[in-house]
C-alpha positions in Angstrom: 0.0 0.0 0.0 1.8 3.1 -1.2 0.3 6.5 -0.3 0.4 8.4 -4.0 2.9 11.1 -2.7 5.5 13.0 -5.1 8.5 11.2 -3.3 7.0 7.9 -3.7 5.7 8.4 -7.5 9.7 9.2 -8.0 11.0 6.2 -6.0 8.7 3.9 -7.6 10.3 5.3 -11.4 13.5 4.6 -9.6 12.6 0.9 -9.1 11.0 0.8 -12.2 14.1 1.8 -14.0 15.9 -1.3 -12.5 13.1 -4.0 -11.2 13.9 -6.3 -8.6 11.0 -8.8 -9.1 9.4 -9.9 -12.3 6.0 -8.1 -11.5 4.8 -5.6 -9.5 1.0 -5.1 -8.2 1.0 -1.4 -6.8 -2.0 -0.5 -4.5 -2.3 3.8 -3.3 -3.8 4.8 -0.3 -5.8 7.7 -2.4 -6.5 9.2 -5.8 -3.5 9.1 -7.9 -3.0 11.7 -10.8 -3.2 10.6 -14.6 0.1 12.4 -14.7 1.7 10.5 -11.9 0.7 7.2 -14.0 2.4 8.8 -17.1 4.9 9.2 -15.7 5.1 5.4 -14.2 4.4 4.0 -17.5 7.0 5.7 -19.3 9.5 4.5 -16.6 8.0 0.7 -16.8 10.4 -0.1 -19.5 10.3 -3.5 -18.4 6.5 -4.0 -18.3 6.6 -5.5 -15.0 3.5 -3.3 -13.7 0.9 -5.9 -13.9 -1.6 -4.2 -11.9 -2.5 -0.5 -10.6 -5.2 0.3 -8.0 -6.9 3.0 -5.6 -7.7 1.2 -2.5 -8.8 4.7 0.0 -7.3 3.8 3.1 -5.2 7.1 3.5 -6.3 7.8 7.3 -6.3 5.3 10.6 -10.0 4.0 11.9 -9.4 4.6 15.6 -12.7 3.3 16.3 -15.8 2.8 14.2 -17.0 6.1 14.9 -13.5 8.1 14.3 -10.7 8.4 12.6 -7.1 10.0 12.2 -5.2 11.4 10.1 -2.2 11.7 12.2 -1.5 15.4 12.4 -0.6 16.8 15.4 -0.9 20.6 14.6 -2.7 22.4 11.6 -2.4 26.0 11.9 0.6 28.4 11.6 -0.7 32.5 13.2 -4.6 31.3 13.2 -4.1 30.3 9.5 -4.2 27.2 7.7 -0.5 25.6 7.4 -0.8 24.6 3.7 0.7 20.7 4.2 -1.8 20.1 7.3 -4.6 21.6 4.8 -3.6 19.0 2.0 -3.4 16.6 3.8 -7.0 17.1 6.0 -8.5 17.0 2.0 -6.4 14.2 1.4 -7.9 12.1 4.3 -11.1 13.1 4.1 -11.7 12.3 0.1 -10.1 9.1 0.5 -12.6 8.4 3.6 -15.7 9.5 1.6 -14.4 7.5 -1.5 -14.4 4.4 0.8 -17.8 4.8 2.7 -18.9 5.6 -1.1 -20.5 8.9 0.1 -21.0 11.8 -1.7 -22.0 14.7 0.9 -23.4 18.2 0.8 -21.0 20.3 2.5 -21.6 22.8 5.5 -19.1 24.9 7.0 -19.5 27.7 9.2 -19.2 30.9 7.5 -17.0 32.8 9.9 -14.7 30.5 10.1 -12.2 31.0 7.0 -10.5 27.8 8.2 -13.8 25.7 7.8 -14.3 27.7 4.1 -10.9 26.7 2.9 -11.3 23.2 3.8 -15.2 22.4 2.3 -13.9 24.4 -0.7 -11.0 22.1 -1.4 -12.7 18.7 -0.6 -15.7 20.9 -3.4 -13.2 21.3 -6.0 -11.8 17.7 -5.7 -15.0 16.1 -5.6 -16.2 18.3 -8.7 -12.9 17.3 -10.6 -13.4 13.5 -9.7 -17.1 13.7 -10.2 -17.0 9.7 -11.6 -15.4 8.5 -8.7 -18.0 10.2 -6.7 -21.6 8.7 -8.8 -22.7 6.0 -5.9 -25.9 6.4 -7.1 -27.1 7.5 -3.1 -30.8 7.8 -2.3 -30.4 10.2 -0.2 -27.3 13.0 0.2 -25.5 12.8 3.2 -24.6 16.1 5.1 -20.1 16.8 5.8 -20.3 19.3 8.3 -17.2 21.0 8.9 -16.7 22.7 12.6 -14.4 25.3 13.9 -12.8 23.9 17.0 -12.1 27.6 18.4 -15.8 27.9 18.8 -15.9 25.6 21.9 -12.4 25.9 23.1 -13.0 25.1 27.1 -14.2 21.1 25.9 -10.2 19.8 25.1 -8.8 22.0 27.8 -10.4 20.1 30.7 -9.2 16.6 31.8 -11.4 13.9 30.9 -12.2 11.1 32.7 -13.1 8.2 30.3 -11.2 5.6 29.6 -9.6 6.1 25.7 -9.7 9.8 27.0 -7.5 9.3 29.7 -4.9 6.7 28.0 -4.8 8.7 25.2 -4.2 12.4 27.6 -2.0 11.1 30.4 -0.1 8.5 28.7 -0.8 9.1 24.7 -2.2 6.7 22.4 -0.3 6.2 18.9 -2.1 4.2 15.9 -3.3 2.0 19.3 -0.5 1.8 21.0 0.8 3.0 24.4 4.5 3.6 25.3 4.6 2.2 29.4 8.8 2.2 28.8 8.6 4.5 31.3 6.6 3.0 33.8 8.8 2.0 36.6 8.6 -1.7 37.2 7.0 -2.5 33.9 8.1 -6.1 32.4 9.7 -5.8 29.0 6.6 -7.5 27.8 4.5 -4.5 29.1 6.9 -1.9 27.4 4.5 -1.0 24.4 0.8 -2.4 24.8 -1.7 -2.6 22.2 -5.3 -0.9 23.1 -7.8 -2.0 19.7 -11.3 -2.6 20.3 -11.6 -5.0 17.7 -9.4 -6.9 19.1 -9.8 -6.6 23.0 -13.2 -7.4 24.4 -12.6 -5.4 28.0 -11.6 -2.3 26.2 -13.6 -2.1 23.5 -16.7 -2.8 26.3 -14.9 0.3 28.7 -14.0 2.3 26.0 -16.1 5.1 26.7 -16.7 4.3 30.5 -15.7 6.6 33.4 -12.6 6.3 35.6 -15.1 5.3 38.9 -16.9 1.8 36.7 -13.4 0.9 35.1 -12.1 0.1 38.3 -14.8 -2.1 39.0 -14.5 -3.7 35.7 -10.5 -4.2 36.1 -11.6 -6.2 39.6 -14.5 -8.2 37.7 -11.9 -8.9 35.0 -9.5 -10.3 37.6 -12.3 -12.5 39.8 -13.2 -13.8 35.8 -9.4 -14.7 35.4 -8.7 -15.9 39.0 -11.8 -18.2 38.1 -10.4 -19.8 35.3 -6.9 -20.3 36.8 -8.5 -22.1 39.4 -10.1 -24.6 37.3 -6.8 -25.1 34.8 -5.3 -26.2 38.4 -7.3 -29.3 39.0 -6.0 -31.8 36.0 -6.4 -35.4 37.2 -7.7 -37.3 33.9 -6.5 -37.6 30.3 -10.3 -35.3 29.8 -8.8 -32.8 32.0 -5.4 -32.5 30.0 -7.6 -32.4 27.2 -9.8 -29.3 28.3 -6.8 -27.5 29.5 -4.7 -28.2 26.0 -7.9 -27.2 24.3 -8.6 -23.9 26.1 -4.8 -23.1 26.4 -4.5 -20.2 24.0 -7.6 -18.4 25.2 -7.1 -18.8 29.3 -3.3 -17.4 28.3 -5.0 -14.2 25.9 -7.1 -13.6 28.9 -4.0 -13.2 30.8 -2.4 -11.1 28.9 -5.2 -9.0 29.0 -6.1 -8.8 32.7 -1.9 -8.3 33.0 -2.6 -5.4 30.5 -5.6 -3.1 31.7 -4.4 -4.0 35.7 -0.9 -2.0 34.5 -2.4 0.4 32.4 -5.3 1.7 35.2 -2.3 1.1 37.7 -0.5 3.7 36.1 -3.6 6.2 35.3 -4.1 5.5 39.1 -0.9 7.1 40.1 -1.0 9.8 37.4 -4.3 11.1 39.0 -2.7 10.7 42.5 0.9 12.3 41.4 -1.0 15.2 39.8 -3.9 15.4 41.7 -6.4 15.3 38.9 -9.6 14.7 41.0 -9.0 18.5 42.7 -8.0 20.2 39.7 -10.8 18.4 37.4 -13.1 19.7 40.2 -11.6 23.6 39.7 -11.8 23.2 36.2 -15.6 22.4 36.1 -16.3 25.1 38.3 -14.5 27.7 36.2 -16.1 26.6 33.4 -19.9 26.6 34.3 -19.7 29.4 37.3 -18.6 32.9 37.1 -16.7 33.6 40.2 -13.4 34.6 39.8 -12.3 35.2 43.3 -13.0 31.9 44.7 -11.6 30.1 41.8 -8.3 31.8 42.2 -8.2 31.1 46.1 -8.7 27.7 45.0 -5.8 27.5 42.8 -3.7 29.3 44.9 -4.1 26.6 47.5 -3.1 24.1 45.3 
């Protein structure tokens, strides 16, 4: 999968010029330009390109409900920085190309950030209008939202549990770094956190910091339970069982050895920092309008 970018396009002709393999099957991540296949066929001197597709997978599905396209900033002096903006238009053709959705867009009109944005992904979807002819019975709506218009939302800690991973310890393309996490087992150094693949998070996703604890010690009576039962093996039926429900008792492991380190360290993050005390300012500040006793409260802190 090969994400059509100018580099790329060139180190493909490189390849081309002097193929390793006898054929070559190329799959992009988005839209590719007629000129940037020109181009490749006038380098395939060989004629070892035996097949070229667009697949639209040019962003990370974080959940079924979101996804990424891995900036970390966008702006440059309360203006669009021109890569970020590419690349926004980027991800979010190749996402409507997938879903095979061609939207009305709305943007809000005092936002000039939100007007160059819908006017890009307009122009793109205008200039690829045969890619774009699903044949819908109904138009979808893209609505396109400046997030300075309800700056106080990010700027408080949440207190969910992707929310909180992702804030205190940082979640990247599902994973979490814990290298620093004193007493962590090599094993432990980089955990995975996918709900398609992990049953406890994907059910706790969204819960609050008070239920997961209760969860984690549900989790561990559910493992402790089945530990207990692998430890009685007195027949060839029991060896049997145990052989046969091996490699799920030792996932469930894993995964009870997982989320126990991973709230354990949340735990002491919300401790160390006092998160419960300053969550409890930052409400306050935000819903009530008294400046003097939210400053005595700080300064106590």
């Amino acid at each position: 999968m090969i994400k059509p970018t100018q580099q790329n396009i060139e180190a493909l002709c490189t390849e081309l010029r002097n193929p390793k393999y006898g054929a070559y099957y190329i799959h992009f991540s988005n839209i590719i330009a007629k000129a940037d296949i020109k181009v490749l066929a006038e380098h395939d001197e060989h004629e070892v390109v035996k097949e070229v597709q667009e697949l639209y997978m040019d962003y990370l599905a974080v959940n079924p409900h979101l996804f990424s396209i891995g900036l970390s900033t966008c702006m440059n002096s309360l203006q669009w920085n021109q890569g970020a903006l590419q690349r926004s238009v980027q991800g979010i053709i190749s996402l409507l190309l997938f879903l095979k959705k061609c939207p009305a867009i709305r943007y809000q009109a005092n936002s000039r950030l939100c007007k160059d944005l819908g006017t890009r992904i307009d122009e793109i979807m205008s200039k690829e209008s045969s890619l774009f002819a699903f044949g819908q019975n109904s138009q979808p709506l893209l609505l396109i939202l400046d997030r300075r218009d309800d700056p106080i939302t990010p700027l408080l800690n949440q207190w969910t549990y992707q929310a909180m991973v992702h804030e205190l310890l940082t979640i990247n393309n599902n994973r979490v770094n814990l290298s620093n996490v004193t007493g962590v087992s090599k094993e432990l150094s980089e955990v995975v956190l996918s709900a398609e693949q992990d049953t406890f998070y994907a059910k706790n996703i969204f819960m609050n910091y008070g239920e997961i604890g209760t969860n984690i010690k549900q989790l561990m009576d559910q493992f402790q339970a089945k530990a207990k039962s692998h430890q009685k093996i007195e027949s060839i039926a029991d060896i049997k069982c145990f052989v046969e429900a091996y490699p799920q008792f030792k996932k469930l492991s894993g995964n009870v050895t997982k989320h126990v380190t991973v709230v354990g360290e949340l735990s002491a993050m919300v401790t160390k920092y006092h998160l419960l005390d300053v969550s409890e300012v930052e409400q306050e500040i935000s819903s009530q309008n008294d400046h003097s006793s939210h400053l005595h409260s700080i300064k106590n802190y």
